[in-house]
N, C-alpha and C positions, 0 to 999 in steps of 0.2 A: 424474640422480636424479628418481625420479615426483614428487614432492611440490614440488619444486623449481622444474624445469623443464618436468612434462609429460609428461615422455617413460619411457615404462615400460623398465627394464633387463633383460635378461638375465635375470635371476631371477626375476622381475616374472612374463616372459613363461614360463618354464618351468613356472612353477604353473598356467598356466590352458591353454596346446596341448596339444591331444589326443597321443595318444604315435603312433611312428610307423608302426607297423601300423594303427589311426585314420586317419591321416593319406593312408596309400596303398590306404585300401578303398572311396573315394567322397569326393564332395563333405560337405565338414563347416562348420559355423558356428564362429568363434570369435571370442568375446567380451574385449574390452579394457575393462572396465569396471573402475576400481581406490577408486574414491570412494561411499562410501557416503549416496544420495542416495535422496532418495522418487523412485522410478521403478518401472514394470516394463512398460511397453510389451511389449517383446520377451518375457515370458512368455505375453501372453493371445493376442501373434500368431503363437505357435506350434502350427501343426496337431497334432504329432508330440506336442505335449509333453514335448518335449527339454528345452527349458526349462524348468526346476524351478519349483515354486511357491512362491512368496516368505515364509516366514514372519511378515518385517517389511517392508513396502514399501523402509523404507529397505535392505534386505540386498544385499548385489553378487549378482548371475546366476549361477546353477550349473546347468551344462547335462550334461546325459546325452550323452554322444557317441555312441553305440549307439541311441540313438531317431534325430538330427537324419540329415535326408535331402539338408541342403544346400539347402532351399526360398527362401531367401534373404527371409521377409516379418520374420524378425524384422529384416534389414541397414533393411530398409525402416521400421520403425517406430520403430526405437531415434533417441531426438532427442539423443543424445550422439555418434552416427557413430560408436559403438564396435563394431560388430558388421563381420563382413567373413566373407564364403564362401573357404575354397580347394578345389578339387578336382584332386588332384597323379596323378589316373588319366588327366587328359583327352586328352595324349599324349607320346609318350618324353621329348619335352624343353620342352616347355609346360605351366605351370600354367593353371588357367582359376579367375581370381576376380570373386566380385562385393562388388562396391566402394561405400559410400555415395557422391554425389556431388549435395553444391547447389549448384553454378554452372552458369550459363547462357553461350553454351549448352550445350545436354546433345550430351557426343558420342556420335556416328552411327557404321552399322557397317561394319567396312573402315577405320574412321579409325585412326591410328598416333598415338599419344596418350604423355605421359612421363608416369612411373609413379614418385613420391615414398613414400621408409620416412619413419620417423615422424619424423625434423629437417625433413621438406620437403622433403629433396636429390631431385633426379633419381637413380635407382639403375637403371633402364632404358627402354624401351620396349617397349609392349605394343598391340597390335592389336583393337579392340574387335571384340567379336563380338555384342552386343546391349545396348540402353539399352532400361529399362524408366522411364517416368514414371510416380508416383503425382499422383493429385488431391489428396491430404493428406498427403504420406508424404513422407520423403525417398528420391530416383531411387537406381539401380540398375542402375551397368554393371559388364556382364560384358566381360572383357577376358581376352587369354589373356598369360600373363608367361611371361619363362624362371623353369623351374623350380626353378634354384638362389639366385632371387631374391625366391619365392613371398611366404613368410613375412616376409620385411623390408618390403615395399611395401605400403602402408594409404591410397593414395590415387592420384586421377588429378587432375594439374594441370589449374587454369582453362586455358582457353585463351592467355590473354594472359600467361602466367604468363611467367619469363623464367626464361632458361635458368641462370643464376647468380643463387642465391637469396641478396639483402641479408640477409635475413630472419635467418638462422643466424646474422652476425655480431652479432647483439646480444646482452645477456645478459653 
């Protein structure tokens, strides 16, 4: 349950991913933003204007799917790390996402990285294909996933991360 534990459900997530002809025409933004908070970063960093302009600062993000080109500056500005690119075109059986990422250090490209859904579990491995650092922003790597694991994975483990997360057993 989001409220509870954090973690957005099923239903949660069906209100806000694009549908899936969206989904298979190019790289798209999508936003996990569920708490109504004074923010809009990711509105004024978007070129496209995809993202909506906020009535009320506090208002959750509503994004045009049909403007966003997958530029990835809102993943970059959003200080909640709810933003995340997929683009399910990039090849038959590789998604290619970009991913917030604040730990150091930033992985390089060619690294073979584990690729955590939203408990933190390991769900795969994915192969980085470029790290972008901001001087103010939160980084930006792009990693290719299998495709049928696209959508469930919203992170790349720190490095020293262990392979059996204690973490999930709390709560």
């Amino acid at each position: 349950m989001l409220f509870k534990d954090g973690v957005a459900e099923t239903a949660d997530l069906r209100n806000i991913f694009p549908d899936e002809e969206r989904l298979n025409a190019g790289p798209v933004a999508i936003i996990e933003c569920f708490q109504k908070i004074p923010c809009d970063p990711c509105h004024t960093a978007c070129p496209k204007g995809a993202i909506l302009p906020f009535e009320n600062i506090n208002d959750l993000p509503r994004i045009d799917f049909s403007l966003c080109d997958g530029c990835s500056l809102c993943v970059a500005a959003c200080p909640g790390i709810a933003i995340f690119v997929v683009d399910m075109t990039y090849s038959e059986d590789k998604a290619l996402l970009k991913l917030p990422h604040e730990f150091v250090p930033l992985p390089q490209k060619g690294e073979i990285v584990p690729l955590l859904d939203r408990w933190g579990e390991i769900v795969a491995d994915g192969k980085v294909v470029r790290s972008v650092k901001f001087k103010d922003r939160t980084s930006v790597v792009w990693v290719e996933a299998p495709k049928d694991k696209a959508l469930d994975i919203r992170a790349i483990a720190p490095q020293a991360y262990e392979r059996e997360n204690p973490l999930r057993e709390i709560g």
